[in-house]
N, C-alpha and C positions, 0 to 999 in steps of 0.2 A: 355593295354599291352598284347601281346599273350604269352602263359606260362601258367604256373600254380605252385605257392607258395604259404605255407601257411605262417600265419601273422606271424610277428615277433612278439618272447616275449619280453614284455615291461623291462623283468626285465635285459634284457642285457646291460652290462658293461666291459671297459677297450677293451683288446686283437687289439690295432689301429696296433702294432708291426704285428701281426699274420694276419690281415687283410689285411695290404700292398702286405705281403708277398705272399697270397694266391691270389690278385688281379695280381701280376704281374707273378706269375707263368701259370692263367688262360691266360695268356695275351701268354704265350709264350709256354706252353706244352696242351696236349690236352687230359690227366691222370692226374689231382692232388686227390691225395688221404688225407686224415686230419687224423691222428691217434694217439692216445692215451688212456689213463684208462677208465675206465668207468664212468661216471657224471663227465669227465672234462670241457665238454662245444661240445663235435665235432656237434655235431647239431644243437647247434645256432650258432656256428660259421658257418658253411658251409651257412644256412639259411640266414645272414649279409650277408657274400663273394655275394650268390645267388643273390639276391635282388638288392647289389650293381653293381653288374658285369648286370642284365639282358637284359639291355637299349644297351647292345653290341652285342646283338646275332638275328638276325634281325626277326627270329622264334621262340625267346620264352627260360626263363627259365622252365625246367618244375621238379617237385620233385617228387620222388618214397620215402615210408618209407617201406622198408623190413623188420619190425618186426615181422608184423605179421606171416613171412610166418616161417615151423617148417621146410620145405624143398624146394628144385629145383623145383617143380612139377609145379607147378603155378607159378616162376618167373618170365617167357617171358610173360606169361599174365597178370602181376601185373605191368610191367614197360610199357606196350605197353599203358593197362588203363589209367596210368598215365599221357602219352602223347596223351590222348585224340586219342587212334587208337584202334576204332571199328571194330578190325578185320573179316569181313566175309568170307575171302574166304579159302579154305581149305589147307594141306600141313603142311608144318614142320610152327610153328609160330614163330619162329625167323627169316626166308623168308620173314614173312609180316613186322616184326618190321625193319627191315634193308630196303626194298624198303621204310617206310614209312621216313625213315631219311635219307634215296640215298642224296636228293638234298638240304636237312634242312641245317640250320645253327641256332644248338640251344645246348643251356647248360643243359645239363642232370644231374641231382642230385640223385645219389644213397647213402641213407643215414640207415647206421646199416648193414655193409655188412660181420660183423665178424662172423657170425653162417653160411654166406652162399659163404666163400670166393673165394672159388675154382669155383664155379659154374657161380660167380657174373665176375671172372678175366675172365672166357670164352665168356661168354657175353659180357663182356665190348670189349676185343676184337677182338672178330666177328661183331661188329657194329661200332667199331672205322674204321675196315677195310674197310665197304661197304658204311659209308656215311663221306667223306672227310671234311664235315663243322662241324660234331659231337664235342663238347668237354664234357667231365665227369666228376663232381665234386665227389668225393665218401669218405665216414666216413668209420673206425670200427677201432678194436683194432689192427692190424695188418694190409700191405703193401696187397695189390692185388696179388705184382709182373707181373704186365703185360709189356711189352716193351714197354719203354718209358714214364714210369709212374714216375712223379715225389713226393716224401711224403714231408708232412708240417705234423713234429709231435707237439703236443699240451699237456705244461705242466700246469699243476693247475695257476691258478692268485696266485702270488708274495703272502706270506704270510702274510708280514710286511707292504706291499703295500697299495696304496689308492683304489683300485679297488676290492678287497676283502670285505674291509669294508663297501664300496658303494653299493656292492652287498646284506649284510645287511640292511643299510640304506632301502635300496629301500623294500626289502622282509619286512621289520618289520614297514616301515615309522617311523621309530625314531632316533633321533640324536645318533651319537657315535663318543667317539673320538680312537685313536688308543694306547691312556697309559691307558685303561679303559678295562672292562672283557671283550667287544667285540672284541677289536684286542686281545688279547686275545684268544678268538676263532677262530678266521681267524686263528692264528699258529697253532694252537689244531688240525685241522681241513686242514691243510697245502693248502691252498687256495685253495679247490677244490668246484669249484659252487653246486653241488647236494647237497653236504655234508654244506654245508653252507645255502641251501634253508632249510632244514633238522631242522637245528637248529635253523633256523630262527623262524622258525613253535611253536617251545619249544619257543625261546623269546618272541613272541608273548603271551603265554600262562603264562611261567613261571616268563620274565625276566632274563636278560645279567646274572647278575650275578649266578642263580640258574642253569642256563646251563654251564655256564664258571665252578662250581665248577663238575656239573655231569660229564663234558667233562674231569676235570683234573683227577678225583676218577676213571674212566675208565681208560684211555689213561695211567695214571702213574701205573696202575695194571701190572704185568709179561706178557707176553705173553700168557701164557695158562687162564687167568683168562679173559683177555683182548676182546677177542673174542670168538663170542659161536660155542661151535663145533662142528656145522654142517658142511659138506663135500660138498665144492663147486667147481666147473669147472674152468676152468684154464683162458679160458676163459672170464668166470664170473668177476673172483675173483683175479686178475694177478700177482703173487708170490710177485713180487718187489714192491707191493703197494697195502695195506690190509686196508688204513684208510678210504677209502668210506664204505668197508665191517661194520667196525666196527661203522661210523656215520648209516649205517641202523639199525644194530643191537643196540643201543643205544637206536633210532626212535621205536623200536618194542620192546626193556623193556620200555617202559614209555607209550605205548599203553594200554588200557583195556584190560583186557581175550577176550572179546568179539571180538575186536578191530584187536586182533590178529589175531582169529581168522577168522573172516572175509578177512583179508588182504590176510591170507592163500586160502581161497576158490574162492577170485576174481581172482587171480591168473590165472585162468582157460580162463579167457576174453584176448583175442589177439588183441582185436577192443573197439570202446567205448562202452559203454553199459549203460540203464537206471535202474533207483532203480525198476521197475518193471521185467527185468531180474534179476537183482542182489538177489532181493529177491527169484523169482523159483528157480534158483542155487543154493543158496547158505545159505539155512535157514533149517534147522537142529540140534537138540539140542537145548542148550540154547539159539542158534540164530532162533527166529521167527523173525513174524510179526511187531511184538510189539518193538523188541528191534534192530532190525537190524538197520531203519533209524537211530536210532543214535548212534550205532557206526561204521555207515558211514560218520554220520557227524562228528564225531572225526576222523577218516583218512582224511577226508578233510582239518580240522585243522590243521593235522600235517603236509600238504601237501604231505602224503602217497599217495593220491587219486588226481590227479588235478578236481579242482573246474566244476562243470556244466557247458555245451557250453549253447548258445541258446536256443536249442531241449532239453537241458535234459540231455546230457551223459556226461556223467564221464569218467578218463582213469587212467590209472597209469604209468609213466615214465615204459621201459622195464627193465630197472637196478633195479628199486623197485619190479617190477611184478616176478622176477628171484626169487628175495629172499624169496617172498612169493611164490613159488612154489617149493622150498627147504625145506619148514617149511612143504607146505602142506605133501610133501613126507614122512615127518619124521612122520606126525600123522597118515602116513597110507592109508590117505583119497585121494589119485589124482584118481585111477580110479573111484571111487564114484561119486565125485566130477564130473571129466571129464564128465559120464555117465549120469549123472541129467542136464549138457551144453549139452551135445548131444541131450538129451531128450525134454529140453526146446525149442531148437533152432528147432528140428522135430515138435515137436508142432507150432512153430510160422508158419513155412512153411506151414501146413495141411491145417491155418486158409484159404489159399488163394484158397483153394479149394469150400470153401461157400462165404468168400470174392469178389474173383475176377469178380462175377457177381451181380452188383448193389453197393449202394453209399459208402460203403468200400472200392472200388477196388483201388483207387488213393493213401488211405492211409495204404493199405496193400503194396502197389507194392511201397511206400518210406519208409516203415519200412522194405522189405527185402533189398535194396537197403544199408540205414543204417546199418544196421547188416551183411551187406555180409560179411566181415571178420569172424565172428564167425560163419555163416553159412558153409560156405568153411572147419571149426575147425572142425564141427560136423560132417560135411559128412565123413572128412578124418578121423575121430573117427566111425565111423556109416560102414564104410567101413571094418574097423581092425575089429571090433568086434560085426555088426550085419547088414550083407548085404542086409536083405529085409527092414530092416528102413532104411539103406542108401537109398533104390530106393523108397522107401515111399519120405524120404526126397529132394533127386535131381527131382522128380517126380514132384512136389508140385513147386518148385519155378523154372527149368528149363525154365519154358515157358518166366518169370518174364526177367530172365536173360538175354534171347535172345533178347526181347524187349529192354534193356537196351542195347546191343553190347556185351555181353559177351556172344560170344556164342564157344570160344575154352571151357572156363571153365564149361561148361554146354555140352557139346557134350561131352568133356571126363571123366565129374561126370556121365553123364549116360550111356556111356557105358561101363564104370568099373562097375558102379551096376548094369545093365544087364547080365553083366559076372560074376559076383562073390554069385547074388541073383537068386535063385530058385528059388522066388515066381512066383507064378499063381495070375489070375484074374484081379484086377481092378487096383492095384498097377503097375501091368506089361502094362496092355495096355497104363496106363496114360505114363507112363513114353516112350514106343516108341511111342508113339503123338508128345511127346514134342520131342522128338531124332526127330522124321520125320519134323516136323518143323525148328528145327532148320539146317539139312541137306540141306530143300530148303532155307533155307537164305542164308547158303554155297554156294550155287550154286552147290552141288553134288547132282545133279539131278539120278544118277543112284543107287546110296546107299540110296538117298531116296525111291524110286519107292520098292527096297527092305524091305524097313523098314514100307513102308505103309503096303503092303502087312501084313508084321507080324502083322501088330497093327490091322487089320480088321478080324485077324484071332483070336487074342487074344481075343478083342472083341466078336465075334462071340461064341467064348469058354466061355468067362464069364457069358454074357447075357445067352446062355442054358442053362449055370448050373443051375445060380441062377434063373431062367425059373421053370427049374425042381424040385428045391430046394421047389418054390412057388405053383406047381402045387401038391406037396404033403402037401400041408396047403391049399386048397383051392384059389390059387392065380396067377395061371397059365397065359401070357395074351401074350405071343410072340411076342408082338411087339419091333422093335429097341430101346434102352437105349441110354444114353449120349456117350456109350462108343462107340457107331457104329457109333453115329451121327460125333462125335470128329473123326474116322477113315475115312467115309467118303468127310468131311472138310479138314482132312490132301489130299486124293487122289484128291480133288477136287482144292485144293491150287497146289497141284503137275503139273496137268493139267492144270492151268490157265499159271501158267510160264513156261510152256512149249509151247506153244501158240497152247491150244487143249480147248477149251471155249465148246463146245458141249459136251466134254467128261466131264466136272467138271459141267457141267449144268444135262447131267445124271444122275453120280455116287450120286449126293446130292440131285435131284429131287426123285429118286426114293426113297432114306432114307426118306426124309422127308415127304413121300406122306403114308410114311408105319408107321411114326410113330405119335402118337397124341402128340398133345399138341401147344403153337404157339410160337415163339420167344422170347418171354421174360418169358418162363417157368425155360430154364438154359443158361447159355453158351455155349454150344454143341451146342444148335439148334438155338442158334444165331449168331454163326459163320458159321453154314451150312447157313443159309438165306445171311449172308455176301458172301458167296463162288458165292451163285445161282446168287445175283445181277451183281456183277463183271461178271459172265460168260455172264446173258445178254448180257452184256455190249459190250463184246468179239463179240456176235454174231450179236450185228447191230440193237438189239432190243431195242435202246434207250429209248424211252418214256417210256417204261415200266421199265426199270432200273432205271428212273431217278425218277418215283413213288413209286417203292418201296426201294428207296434208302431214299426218305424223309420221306416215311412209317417208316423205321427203324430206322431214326438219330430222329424224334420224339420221338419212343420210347427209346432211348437211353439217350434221356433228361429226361424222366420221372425216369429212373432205376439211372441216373446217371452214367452213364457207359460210359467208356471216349476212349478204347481200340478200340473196334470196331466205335463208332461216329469219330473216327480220321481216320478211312480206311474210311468210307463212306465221309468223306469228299473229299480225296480222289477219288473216283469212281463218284462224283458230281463234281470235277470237270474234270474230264476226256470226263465225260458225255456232260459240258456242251462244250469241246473243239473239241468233235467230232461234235456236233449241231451248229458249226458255233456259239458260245457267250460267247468270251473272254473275255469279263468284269463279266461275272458270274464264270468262269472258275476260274480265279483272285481271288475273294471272297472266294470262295471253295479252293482254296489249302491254301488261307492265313492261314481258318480255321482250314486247315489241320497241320500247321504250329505251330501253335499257341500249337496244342495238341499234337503235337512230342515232341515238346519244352520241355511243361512239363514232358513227360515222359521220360527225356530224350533218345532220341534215336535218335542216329544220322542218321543209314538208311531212319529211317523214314524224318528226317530234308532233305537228300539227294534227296528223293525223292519228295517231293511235294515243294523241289526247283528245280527243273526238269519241275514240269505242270506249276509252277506259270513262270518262261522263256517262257516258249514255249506258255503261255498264254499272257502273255505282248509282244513279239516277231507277236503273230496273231494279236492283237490288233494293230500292228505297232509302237508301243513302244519302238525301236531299242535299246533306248541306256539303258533305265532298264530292256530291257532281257537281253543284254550279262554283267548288272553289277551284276542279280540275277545267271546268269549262270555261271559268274564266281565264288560266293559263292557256289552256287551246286558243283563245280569241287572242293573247297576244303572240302565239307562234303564228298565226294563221295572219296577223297582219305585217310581222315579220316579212312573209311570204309572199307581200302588197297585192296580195289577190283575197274575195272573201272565200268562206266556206267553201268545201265542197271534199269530194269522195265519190268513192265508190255510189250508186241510187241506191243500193238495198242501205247502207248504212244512214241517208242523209236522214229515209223516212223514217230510221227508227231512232236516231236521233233527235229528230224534233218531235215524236211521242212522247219518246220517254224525259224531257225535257219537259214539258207540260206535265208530266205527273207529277219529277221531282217541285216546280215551280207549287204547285198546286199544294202537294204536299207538307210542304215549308212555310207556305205563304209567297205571294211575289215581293213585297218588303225587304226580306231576308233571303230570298235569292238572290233578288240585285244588287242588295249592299256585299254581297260575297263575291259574288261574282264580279261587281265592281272593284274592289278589293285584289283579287287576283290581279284582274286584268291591269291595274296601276302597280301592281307590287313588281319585284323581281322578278323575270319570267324563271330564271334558275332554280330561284325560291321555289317558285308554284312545282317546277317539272322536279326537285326533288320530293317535297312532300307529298306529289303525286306518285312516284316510287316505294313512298311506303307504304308495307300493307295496313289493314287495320290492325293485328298485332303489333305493329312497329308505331303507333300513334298513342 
C-alpha cells in the first residue's frame, strides 16, 4: 500500500459512532479536523479513520506527528519528510511541497497541531489550494479555522459504558465487571483513555480496588488540595476539564523520588531515545548509573514511559512529557538539563567525524538518522545559547543529512551557524564543505562555486596556522590536510556537475600529488580519489577509471565503507555503459541500488534507476527499461526536482531511451512506463533489483 502509517495501538476500543462520522465527512470535505482535551483519544482515532479510509486515496495515507516540533521553522520540512519528498531543489520549500501533491490524490495526517495552529491553518491552506486531490485529516485542541474545514469534536468514552471498562480490560488483561471498583474508576476518571491507561498501570501494580480508593481520597478532596499547584498552559491544561491533569498528578505521587525525578529530566527528549542517552542526560544527583535503570523501569510500569520498540527507544505520550517539563521548571533544572541534551546530542554528532570513515559508518549514519528529532532540539538550543557548538554540531552530521534527502534542514542549520558563529578554523571549514555539498545537490551551482571558494580559503587559513603553530614545536611539514583535500573534493564535485571533468581532474590531482598519504588514510583523501575517478571517466579515459574505480570499491570492502563503494558503483557502471557492456552496467547500478537502499537516499535510488534503464534499454530489454524508468520518474519526483546526473549519463540516457521506445513501440512503452510511475515506487525499486534470472 503506498502511504505511510504507523501501526495501530492494540489497546483501541469503542468510538464506532465517531468513526462513521469521521469516515463520511472524509468522504465529503477535504478539512476534517478531530478536537478535543488532552488524552482523549484524537490520535488513535485519526490513526483508525487513517487506516480505514487509505484503500481510497489511490496515493497514499501518509502521517506527520508535529510534536516534536517547538516552532514553524521546520514544519514544511517535517511534513514534506513525511510524504517521503526529498526535497533537492532550492527556493521557498513550501513551492516544492505543493508541486509534489499538484496531481496526488492522497490523505494527509497532521496529527498534534495545537502548539502550531496558526502556522499549520496556513499550510494546510496553501496546499489544499495547489493540489485539488489533497485531503487533511488533522488533531489538536482546537479548530484550524481554515475554509471549509469541517470539526468532529471528541468526548472521553461514556463513563458508565462498556468501552471504558474494556479499555481496562485490555490494559490490565483482567476481568471486571461494571458494579465493581473498576467501573468505579472509569466514573472517577470520566472516561478519558490516557487517564484510564494511567490507572491501569496502578491496577496492574496495586489492584482495582487500592486505586479505586486512591482515586476517591483525591478526586473527593476541595479543589485546592485536589490538584498540585503548579501553573499550567491553557493549552496544556484546558480550564473546563482538569481531570486528566489530576489522573497525571496522581501517576507522579505514587512515583519514587527518583522516579520523579527522572520523569522531570526526560522531559527534555521530543524524539525516542535509548537508556544510553537517557542516562548522559539525565543522571545527576542521586540519579546515576546504578539507579537510573530502574527507575526507568518503574515509569515504564506506570506507563509514564511507553515500553521499548525493537531498537531500544522509549517515548513518553506529549501530554505526560508537558507535565514533566513543568515539574522540571519548578526544580529550576530546564536549562541544565536542556544544556547537558544539547551537549550529549554535540557529542553524538562529533563521533561521525572518526566514525564515518571505516566500519562504523553505517551505524553511525542510522543512529543520527534515529535521533534526528533531538538532534534538530540541540542545534536549535546550540544556536540560542552557543553558536560555535551549534556549527561544531550542524558541521558533524550536515553531510549525514544531505545523504538522507534532508537537505532544506541542513542548508538552513548551517547557515544560521555560519552567521551567528565567529569561529575560525576547522569547525568553519567543515561546516562550508558540507554547505557546498549540499548547494550542489540543490543544484545552486552559483552559491556553490561561492562557498567553495570560502571553504578553500578557510582551509588554507587553518592548515597555516596550525603549520605555524607546529613549526614552533618542531613540527613544521606544509603539506595539504583533510581540510584542503575535503575543499578540493567539494571544487572538484562542483566541476564534475557542471560538465568541466578536466577542471575537477586538476583542482584534486594537484591536492593529492601535494599531499602524502594514500586513500584509505581518511576520508578527505578518499573522496578526492572518488572525484579524480569520476572526472576520468568524464574525460574518455575509461580503462583507467574503471581500474581504479575497482582499485577503490576493493578497498572500501576491506574499510567497510559503504558511502563512497555506492558512488563507485555507480561510475562502474557508467563506465561499463560507455564501453559498450550492458549486462555489466546492469550489475553495477543494481549494486548501486542495493546501497542507496540502505542509506536511504532517495537521490541516490533516482539515480542509479536512471543507468540501470538506460542499461536494460542498450541491452534491448525494451520493456524492463521503461518499467525501471518508470520507477526512476517517481524517485526523481520524490526528489521535487526533474531529471538529471551526471552530462555523460543524461545523453546516453535519452539515446538509448529512444531505441528501447522505438523498439517496443511508443504505445507499450507508455502504458509501462506509466504503469510504473503510478504503482508502488517500492514495488518498481524491487523488481528492478532482480536480475533476469530472478524474473
Amino acid at each position: 500500500m503506498r502511504g505511510h502509517l504507523p501501526d495501530e495501538n492494540p489497546g483501541f476500543v469503542g468510538r464506532r459512532t465517531e468513526l462513521e462520522r469521521i469516515s463520511a465527512a472524509l468522504a465529503e470535505h477535504r478539512l476534517v479536523t478531530v478536537t478535543g482535551v488532552g488524552g482523549v483519544g484524537k490520535t488513535r482515532l485519526a490513526l483508525r479513520a487513517a487506516h480505514r479510509a487509505a484503500d481510497g486515496y489511490p496515493d497514499g495515507a501518509w502521517w506527520t506527528d508535529l510534536t516534536p516540533l517547538d516552532g514553524d521553522r521546520l514544519l514544511v520540512a517535517l511534513v514534506a519528510d513525511s510524504v517521503d519528498l526529498s526535497d533537492h531543489t532550492p527556493g521557498m520549500a513550501t513551492t516544492g511541497l505543493c508541486r509534489r501533491l499538484a496531481d496526488d490524490r492522497l490523505l494527509l495526517v497532521l496529527d498534534s497541531c495545537e502548539h502550531l495552529a496558526e502556522p499549520c491553518a496556513r499550510l494546510v491552506a496553501e496546499l489544499l489550494a495547489a493540489a485539488p486531490g489533497l485531503t487533511v485529516l488533522a488533531t489538536g485542541r482546537r479548530p484550524l479555522g481554515v475554509d471549509g474545514e469541517l470539526v468532529v469534536h471528541l468526548d472521553p468514552l461514556p463513563p458508565a459504558g462498556g468501552d471504558a471498562l474494556e479499555l481496562l480490560r485490555r490494559a490490565t488483561g483482567e476481568e471486571f465487571t461494571a458494579a465493581g471498583p473498576a467501573g468505579e474508576i472509569c466514573v472517577r476518571l470520566e472516561g478519558i483513555p490516557l487517564a484510564l491507561e494511567l490507572a491501569a498501570a496502578q491496577i496492574r501494580l496495586q489492584g482495582a480496588e487500592a486505586v479505586r480508593d486512591q482515586l476517591g481520597t483525591r478526586f473527593d478532596a476541595p479543589p485546592s488540595a485536589r490538584f498540585d499547584l503548579l501553573a499550567h498552559t491553557e493549552r496544556v491544561w484546558p480550564s473546563r476539564h482538569q481531570t486528566l491533569r489530576a489522573a497525571i498528578g496522581w501517576s507522579h505521587e505514587l512515583s519514587a523520588p527518583l522516579e520523579r525525578l527522572l520523569w522531570a529530566r526526560l522531559s527534555v527528549f521530543r524524539g525516542p531515545f535509548d537508556l544510553a542517552s537517557a542516562t548522559a542526560v539525565c543522571i545527576g544527583g542521586p540519579l546515576n548509573r546504578a539507579t537510573l535503570p530502574e527507575a526507568l523501569d518503574g515509569l515504564v510500569r506506570a506507563s509514564v514511559v511507553r515500553p521499548p520498540d525493537a531498537g531500544g527507544r522509549l517515548r513518553m505520550l506529549d501530554t505526560i512529557r508537558a507535565y514533566g517539563a513543568t515539574w522540571l521548571d519548578r526544580t529550576g533544572e530546564t536549562g541544565k538539563v536542556a544544556d547537558r541534551h544539547a551537549a550529549h546530542f554535540r557529542g553524538l554528532a562529533r563521533r561521525g567525524e572518526t566514525e564515518w570513515h571505516g566500519a562504523r559508518q553505517l551505524r553511525w549514519y542510522r543512529t543520527v538518522d534515529a535521533h534526528h528529532t533531538d538532534l534538530r532540539i540541540a542545534l536549535d538550543r546550540l544556536l540560542r545559547t552557543e553558536p560555535d557548538a551549534a556549527l561544531d554540531l550542524i558541521g558533524s552530521v550536515a553531510f549525514a543529512w544531505s545523504c538522507r534527502g534532508r537537505l532544506r534542514e541542513a542548508r538552513d542549520g548551517l547557515e544560521q551557524a555560519l552567521l551567528l558563529s565567529g569561529a575560525r578554523g576547522r569547525t568553519r571549514a567543515r561546516a562550508l564543505w558540507a554547505l557546498g555539498v549540499t548547494l550542489v545537490l540543490q543544484g545552486e551551482f552559483g552559491p556553490a562555486q561561492e562557498v567553495s571558494e570560502r571553504c578553500a580559503r578557510e582551509a588554507r587559513y587553518t592548515e597555516y596556522t596550525e603549520d605555524a603553530e607546529g613549526a614552533g614545536r618542531g613540527g613544521h611539514h606544509g603539506r595539504p590536510g583533510d581540510l584542503t583535500l575535503d575543499a578540493a573534493a567539494l571544487a572538484g564535485l562542483l566541476a564534475l556537475t557542471t560538465g568541466r571533468p578536466m577542471a575537477a581532474h586538476v583542482v584534486v590531482g594537484h591536492v593529492l600529488d601535494a599531499a602524502q598519504g594514500g586513500p584509505a588514510d581518511s576520508a578527505a583523501r578518499l573522496r578526492c580519489h572518488l572525484v579524480q575517478v569520476f572526472a576520468l571517466t568524464g574525460l574518455g579515459r575509461l580503462a583507467e577509471a574503471r581500474d581504479r574505480a575497482l582499485a577503490l570499491r576493493s578497498l572500501c570492502e576491506e574499510l567497510d565503507e559503504h558511502w563512497t563503494r555506492t558512488a563507485l558503483e555507480y561510475q562502474l557502471a557508467l563506465t561499463g555503459l560507455l564501453e559498450g557492456d550492458p549486462a555489466t552496467a546492469a550489475g553495477h547500478a543494481r549494486a548501486m541500488l542495493e546501497g542507496t537502499r540502505g542509506l536511504g537516499a532517495s537521490l541516490g535510488v533516482a539515480l542509479g534507476l536512471d543507468v540501470l534503464a538506460t542499461a536494460l534499454a542498450a541491452a534491448g530489454d525494451g520493456e524492463r527499461a521503461a518499467d525501471v524508468s518508470g520507477t526512476g520518474e517517481a524517485y526523481w519526483r520524490s526528489t521535487g526536482q526533474p531529471r538529471r546526473g551526471l552530462p555523460g549519463l543524461r545523453a546516453l540516457h535519452e539515446k538509448y531511451t529512444d531505441t528501447a521506445r522505438a523498439t517496443i513501440g511508443e504505445p507499450a512503452y507508455e502504458e509501462i512506463f506509466v504503469r510504473a510511475l503510478t504503482g508502488l515506487p517500492q514495488d518498481g525499486l524491487d523488481r528492478a533489483l532482480r536480475s533476469p534470472r530472478q524474473t
